[in-house]
ZAGU-708018 format. One record per atom (N, C-alpha, C): residue number from 1; atom name; z negated, x, y negated. Coordinates in pm, 1 decimal. Example, Ala and Ser with C-alpha at 12.3 -4.5 7.8 and 13.67 -1.06 7.14 Angstrom:
<rs>
+-----+-------+----------+----------+----------+
! num ! atome !        z !        x !        y !
+-----+-------+----------+----------+----------+
!   1 !     N !   -780.0 !   1319.0 !    569.0 !
!   1 !    CA !   -780.0 !   1230.0 !    450.0 !
!   1 !     C !   -780.0 !   1320.0 !    330.0 !
!   2 !     N !   -708.0 !   1285.0 !    225.0 !
!   2 !    CA !   -714.0 !   1367.0 !    106.0 !
!   2 !     C !   -787.0 !   1290.0 !     -3.0 !
+-----+-------+----------+----------+----------+
</rs>
This chain:
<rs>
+-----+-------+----------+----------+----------+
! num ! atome !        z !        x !        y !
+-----+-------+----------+----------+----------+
!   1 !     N !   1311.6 !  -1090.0 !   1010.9 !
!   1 !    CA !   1193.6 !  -1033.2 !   1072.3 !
!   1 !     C !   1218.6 !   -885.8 !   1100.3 !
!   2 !     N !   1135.2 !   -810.7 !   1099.8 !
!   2 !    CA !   1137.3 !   -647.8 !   1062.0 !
!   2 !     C !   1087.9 !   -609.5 !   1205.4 !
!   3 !     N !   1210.0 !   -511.1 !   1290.3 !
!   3 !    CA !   1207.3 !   -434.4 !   1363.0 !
!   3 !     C !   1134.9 !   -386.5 !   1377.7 !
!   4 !     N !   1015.3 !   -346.7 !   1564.6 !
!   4 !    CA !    940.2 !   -320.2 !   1575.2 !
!   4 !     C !    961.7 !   -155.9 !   1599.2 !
!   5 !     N !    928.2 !    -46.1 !   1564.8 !
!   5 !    CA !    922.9 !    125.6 !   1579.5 !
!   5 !     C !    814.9 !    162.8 !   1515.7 !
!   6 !     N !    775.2 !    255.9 !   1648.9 !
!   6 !    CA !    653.4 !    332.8 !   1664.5 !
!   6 !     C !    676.3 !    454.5 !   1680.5 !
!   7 !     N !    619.3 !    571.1 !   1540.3 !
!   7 !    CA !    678.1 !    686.5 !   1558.6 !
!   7 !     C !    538.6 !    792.7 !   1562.5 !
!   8 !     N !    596.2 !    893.4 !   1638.1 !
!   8 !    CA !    523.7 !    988.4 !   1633.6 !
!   8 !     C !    566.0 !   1119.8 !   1565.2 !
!   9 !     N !    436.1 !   1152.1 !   1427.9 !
!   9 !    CA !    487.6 !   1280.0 !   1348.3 !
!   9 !     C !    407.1 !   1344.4 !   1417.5 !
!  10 !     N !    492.1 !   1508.9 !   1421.5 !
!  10 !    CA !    437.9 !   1609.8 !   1509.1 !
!  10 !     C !    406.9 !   1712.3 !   1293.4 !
!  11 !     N !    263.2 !   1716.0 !   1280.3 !
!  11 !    CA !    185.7 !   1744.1 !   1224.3 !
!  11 !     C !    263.1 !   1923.9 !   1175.2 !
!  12 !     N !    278.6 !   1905.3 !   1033.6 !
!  12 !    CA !    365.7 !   2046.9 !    958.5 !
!  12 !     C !    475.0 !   2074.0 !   1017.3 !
!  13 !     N !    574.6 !   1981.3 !   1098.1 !
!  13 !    CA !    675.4 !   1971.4 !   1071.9 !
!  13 !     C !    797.8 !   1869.2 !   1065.9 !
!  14 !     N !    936.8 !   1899.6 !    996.3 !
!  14 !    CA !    982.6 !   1814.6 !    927.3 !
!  14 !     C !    978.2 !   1701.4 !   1029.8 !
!  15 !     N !   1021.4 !   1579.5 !    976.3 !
!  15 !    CA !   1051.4 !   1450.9 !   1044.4 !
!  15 !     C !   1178.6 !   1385.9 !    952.5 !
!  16 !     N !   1280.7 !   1360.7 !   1099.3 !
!  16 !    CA !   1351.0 !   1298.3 !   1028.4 !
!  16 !     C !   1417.3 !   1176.2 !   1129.7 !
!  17 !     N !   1426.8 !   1052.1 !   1082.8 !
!  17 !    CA !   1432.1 !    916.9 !   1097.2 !
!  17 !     C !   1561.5 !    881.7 !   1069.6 !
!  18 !     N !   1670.1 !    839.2 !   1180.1 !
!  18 !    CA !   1809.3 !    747.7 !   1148.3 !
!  18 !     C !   1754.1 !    637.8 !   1204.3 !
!  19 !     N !   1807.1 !    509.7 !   1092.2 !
!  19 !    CA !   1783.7 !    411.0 !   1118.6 !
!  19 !     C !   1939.9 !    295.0 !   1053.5 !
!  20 !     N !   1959.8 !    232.0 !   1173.6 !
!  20 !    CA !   2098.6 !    190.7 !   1170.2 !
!  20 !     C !   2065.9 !     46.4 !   1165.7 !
!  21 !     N !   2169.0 !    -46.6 !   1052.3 !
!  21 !    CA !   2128.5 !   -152.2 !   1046.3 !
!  21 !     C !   2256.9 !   -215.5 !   1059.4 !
!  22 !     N !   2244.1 !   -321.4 !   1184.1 !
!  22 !    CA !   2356.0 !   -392.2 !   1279.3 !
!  22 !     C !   2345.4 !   -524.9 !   1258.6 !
!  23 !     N !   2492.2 !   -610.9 !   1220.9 !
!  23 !    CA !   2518.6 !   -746.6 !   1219.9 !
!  23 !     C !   2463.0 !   -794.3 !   1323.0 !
!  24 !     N !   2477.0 !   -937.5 !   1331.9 !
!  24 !    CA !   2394.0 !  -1019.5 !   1487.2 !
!  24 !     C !   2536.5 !   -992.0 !   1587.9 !
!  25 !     N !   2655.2 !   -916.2 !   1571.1 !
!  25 !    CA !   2745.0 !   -882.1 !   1638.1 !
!  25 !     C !   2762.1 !   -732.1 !   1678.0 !
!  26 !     N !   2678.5 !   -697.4 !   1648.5 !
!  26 !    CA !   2625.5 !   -501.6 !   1676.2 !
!  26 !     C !   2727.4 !   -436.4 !   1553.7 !
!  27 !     N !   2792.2 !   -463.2 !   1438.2 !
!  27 !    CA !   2830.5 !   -419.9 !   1387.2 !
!  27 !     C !   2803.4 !   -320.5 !   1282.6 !
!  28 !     N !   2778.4 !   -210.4 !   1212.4 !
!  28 !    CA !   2699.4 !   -175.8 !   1102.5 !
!  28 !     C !   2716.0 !   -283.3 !    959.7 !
!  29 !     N !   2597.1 !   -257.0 !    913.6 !
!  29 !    CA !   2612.2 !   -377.8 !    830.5 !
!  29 !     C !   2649.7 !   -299.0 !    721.1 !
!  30 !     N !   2682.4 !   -347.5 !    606.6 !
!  30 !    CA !   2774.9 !   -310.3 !    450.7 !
!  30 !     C !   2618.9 !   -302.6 !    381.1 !
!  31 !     N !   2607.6 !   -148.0 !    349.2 !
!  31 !    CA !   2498.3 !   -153.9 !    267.7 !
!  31 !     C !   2492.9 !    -77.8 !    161.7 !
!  32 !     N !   2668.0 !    -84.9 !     78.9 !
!  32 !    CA !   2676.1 !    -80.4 !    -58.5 !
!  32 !     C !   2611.3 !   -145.0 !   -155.7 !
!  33 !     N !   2529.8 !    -42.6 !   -252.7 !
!  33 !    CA !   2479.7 !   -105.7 !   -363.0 !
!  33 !     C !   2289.5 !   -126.2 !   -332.4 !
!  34 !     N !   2239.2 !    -67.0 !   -177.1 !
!  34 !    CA !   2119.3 !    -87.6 !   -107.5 !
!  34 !     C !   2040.3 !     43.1 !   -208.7 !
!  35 !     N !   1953.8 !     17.7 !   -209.4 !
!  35 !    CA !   1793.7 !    133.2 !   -170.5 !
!  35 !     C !   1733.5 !    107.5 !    -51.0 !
!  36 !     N !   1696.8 !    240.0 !    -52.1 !
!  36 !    CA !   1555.1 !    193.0 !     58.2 !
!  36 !     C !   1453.5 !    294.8 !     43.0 !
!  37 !     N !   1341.5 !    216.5 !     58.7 !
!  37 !    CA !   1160.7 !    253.5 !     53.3 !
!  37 !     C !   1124.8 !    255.5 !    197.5 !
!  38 !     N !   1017.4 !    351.6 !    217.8 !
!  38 !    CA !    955.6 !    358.3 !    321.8 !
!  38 !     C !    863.4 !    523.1 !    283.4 !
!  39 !     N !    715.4 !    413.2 !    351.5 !
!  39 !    CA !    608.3 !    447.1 !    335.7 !
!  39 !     C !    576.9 !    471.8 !    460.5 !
!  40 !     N !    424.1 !    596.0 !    481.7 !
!  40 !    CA !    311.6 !    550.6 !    565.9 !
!  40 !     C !    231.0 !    579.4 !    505.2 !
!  41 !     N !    105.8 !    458.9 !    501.1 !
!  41 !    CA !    -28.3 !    430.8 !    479.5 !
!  41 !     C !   -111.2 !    498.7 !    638.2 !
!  42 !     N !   -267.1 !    468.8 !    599.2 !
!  42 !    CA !   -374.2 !    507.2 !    685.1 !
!  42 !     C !   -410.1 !    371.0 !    767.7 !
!  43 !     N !   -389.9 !    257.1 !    646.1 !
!  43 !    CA !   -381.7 !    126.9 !    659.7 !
!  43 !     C !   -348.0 !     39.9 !    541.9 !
!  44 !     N !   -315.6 !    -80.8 !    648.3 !
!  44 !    CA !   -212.3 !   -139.5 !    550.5 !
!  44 !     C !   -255.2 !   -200.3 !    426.8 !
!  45 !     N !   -405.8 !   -168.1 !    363.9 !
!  45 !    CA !   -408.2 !   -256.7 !    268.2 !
!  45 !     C !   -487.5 !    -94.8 !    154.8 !
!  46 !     N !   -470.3 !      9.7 !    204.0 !
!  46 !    CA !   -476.5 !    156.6 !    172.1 !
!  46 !     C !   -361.4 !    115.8 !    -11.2 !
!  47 !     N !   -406.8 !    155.7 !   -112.4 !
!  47 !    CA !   -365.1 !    145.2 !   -217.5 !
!  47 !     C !   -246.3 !    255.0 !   -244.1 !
!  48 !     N !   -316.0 !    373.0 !   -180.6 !
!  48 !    CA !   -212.7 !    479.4 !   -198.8 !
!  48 !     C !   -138.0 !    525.8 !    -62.1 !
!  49 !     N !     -5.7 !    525.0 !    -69.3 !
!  49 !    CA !     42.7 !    594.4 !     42.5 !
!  49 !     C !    -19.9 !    744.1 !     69.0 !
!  50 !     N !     -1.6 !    738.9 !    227.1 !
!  50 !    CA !    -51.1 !    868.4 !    293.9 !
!  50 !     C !     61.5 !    985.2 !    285.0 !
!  51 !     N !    180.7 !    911.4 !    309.4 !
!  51 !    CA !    342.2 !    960.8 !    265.6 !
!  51 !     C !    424.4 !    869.4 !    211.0 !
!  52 !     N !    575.1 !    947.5 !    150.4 !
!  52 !    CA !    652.3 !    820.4 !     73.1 !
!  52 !     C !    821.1 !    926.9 !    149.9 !
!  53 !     N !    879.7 !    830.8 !    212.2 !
!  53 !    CA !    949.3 !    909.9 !    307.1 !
!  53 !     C !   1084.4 !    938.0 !    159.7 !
!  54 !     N !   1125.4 !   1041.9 !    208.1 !
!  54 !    CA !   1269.5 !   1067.0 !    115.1 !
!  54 !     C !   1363.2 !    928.4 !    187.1 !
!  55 !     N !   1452.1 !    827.0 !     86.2 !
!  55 !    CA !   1540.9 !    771.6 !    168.8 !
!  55 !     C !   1677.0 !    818.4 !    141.8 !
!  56 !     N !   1783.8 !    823.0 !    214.4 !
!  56 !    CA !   1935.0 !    809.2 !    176.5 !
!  56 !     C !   2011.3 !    707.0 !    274.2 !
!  57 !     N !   2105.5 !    602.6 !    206.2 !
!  57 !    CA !   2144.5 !    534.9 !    239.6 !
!  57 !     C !   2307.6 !    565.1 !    259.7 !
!  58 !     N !   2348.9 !    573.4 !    376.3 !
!  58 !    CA !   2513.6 !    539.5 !    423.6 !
!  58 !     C !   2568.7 !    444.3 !    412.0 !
!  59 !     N !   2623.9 !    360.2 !    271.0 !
!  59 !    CA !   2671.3 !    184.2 !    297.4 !
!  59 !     C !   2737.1 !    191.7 !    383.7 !
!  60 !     N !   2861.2 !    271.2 !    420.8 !
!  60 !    CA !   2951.4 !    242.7 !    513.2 !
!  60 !     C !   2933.6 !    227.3 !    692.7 !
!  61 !     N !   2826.0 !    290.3 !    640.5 !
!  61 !    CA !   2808.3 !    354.2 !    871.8 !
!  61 !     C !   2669.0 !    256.3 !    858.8 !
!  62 !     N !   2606.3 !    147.7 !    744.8 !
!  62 !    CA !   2497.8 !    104.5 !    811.4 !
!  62 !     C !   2373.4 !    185.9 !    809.5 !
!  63 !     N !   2366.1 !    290.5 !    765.3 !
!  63 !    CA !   2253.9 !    395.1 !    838.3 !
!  63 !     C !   2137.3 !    417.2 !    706.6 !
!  64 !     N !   2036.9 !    423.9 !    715.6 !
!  64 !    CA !   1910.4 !    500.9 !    639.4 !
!  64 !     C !   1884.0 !    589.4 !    714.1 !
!  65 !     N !   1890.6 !    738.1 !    614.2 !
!  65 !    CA !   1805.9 !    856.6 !    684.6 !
!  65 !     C !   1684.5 !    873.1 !    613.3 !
!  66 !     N !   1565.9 !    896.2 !    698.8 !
!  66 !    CA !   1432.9 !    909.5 !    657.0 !
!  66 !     C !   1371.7 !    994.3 !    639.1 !
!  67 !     N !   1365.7 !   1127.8 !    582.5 !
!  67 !    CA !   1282.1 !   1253.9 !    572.5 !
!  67 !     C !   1147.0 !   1261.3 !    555.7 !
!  68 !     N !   1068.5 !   1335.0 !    615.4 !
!  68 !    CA !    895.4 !   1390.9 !    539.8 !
!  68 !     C !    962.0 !   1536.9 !    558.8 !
!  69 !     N !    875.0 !   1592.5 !    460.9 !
!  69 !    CA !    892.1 !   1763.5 !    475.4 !
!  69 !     C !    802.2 !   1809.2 !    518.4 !
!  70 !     N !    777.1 !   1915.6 !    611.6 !
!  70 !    CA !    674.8 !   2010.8 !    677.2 !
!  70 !     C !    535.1 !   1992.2 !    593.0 !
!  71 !     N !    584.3 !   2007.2 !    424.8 !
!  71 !    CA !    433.5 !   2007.6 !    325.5 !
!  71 !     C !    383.0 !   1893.7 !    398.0 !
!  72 !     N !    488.7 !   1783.1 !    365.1 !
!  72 !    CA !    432.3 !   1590.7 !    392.4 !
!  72 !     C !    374.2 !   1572.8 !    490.7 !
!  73 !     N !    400.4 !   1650.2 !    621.7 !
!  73 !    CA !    358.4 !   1601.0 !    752.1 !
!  73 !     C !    211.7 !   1685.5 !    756.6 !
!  74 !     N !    202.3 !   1836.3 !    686.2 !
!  74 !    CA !     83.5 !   1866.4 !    724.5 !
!  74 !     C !    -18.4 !   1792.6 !    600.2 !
!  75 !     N !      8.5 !   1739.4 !    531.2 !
!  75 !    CA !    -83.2 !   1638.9 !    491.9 !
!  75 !     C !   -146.1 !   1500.8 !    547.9 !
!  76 !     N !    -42.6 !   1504.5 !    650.4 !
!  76 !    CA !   -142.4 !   1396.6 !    730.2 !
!  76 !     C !   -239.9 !   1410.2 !    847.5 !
!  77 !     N !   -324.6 !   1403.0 !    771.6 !
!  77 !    CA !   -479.3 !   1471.7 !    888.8 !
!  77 !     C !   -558.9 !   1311.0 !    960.5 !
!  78 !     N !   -535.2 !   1208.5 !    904.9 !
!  78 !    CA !   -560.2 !   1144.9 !    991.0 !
!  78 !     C !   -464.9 !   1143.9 !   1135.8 !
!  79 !     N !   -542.3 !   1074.7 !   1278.6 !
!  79 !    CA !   -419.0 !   1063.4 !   1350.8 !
!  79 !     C !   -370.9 !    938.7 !   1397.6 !
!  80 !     N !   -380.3 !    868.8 !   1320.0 !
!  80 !    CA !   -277.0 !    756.8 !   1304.9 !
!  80 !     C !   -241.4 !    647.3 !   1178.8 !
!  81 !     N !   -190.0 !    569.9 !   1185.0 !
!  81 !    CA !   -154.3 !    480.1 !   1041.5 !
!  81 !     C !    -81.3 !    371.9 !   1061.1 !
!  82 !     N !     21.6 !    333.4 !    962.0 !
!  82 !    CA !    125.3 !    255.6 !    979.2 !
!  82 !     C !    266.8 !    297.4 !    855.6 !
!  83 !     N !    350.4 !    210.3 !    951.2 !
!  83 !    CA !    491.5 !    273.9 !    836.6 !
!  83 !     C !    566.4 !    132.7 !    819.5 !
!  84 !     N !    643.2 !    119.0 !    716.8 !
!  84 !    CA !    715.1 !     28.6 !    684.1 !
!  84 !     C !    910.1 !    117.4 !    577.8 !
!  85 !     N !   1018.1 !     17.5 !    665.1 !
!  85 !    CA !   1127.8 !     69.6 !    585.7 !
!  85 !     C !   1157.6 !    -74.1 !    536.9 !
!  86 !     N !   1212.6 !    -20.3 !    396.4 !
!  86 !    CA !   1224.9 !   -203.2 !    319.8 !
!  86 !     C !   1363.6 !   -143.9 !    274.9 !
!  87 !     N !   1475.0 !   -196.8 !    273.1 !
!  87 !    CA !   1598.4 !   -237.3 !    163.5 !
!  87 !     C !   1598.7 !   -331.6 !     57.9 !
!  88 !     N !   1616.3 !   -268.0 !    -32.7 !
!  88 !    CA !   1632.0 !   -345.9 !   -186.6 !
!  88 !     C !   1774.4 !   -356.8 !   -200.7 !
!  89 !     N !   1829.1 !   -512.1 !   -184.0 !
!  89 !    CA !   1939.5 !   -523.3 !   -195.0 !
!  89 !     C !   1999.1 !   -548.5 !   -356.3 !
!  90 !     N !   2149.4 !   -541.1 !   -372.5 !
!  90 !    CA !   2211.5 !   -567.0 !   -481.1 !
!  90 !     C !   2149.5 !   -683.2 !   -590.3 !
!  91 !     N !   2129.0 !   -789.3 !   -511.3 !
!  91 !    CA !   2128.9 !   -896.6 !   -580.8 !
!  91 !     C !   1950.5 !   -940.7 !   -558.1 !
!  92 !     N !   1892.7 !   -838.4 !   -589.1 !
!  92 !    CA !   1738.0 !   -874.9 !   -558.6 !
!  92 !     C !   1686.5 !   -918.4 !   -407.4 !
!  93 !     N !   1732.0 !   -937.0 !   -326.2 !
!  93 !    CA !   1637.0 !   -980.3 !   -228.1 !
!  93 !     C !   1602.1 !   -840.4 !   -201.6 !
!  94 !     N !   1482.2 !   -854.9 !   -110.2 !
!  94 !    CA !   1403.4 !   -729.6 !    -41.8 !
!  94 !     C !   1430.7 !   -762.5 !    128.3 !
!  95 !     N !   1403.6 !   -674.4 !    179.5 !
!  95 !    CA !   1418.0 !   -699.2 !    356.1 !
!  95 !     C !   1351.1 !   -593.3 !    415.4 !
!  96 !     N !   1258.5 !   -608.8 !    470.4 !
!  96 !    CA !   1169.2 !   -535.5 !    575.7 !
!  96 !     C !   1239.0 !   -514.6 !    689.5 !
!  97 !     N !   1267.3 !   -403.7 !    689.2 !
!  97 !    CA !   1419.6 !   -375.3 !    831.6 !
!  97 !     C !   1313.9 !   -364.7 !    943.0 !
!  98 !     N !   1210.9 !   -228.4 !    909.8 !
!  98 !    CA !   1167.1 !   -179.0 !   1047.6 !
!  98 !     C !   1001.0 !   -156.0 !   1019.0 !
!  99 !     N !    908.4 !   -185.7 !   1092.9 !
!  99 !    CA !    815.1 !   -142.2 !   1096.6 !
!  99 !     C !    702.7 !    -90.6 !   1192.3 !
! 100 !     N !    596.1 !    -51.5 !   1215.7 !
! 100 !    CA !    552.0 !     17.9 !   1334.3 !
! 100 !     C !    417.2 !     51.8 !   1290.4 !
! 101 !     N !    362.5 !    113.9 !   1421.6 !
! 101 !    CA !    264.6 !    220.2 !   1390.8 !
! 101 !     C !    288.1 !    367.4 !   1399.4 !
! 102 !     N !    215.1 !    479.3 !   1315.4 !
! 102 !    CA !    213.4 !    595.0 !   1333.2 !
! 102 !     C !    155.0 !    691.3 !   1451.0 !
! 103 !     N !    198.5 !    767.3 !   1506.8 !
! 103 !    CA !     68.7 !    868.9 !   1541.4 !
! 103 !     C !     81.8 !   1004.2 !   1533.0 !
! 104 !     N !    -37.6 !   1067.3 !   1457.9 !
! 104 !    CA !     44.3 !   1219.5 !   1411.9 !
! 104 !     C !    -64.1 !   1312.7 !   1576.9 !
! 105 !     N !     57.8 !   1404.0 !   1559.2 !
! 105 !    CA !    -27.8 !   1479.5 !   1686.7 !
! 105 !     C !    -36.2 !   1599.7 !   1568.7 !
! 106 !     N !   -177.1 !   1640.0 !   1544.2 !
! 106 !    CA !   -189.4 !   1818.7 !   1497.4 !
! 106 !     C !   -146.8 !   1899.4 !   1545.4 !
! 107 !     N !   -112.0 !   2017.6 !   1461.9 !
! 107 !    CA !    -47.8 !   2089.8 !   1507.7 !
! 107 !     C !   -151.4 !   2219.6 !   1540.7 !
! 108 !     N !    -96.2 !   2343.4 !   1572.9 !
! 108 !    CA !   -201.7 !   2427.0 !   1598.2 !
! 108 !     C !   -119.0 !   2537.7 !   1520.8 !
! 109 !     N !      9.9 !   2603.5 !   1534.7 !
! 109 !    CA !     65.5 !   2679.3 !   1428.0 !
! 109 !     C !     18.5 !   2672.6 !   1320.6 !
! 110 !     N !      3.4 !   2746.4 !   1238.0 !
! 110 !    CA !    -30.7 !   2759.5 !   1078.7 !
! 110 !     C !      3.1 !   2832.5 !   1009.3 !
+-----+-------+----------+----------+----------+
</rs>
């Protein structure tokens, strides 16, 4: 079952997301050989993502880092959505680590 996080993008600029994935013993888990995806939609049945986050995966420390870039964030003019992070493991399974709702606050800089 996929971790509940609720994030807030602050509108044209970067965002960036550590997300650490722990044994049922708090350990980092081994996530050699992983991908990971993560989106935000407007809503969840929205065909096209609103963003498609950069991922990089740490097997050793457990960790996904999540990027949008300044362009990515000032493209989101709605102010809110939803996000989902999935791992594509070695051997085919998929796993929905974390998911949430969005809320972008606009910015006023330009």
């Amino acid at each position: 079952m996929a971790h509940r996080h609720d994030i807030i993008v602050e509108q044209g600029a970067t965002l960036l997301l550590e997300v650490d994935c722990q044994d049922e013993n708090g350990a980092p888990c081994d996530l050699t050989g992983c991908s990971a995806a993560a989106q935000v939609r407007v809503r969840h049945a929205d065909p096209d993502p609103a963003a498609v986050f950069a991922a990089e995966v740490s097997p050793l420390f457990g960790r996904v880092t999540l990027t949008l870039s300044a362009e990515q964030t000032r493209e989101l003019t709605k102010p809110y959505g939803v996000w989902d992070l999935r791992l594509n493991w070695p051997d085919a399974m998929v796993q929905r680590l974390v998911e949430g709702k969005v809320t972008v606050k606009p910015e006023v800089t330009r």
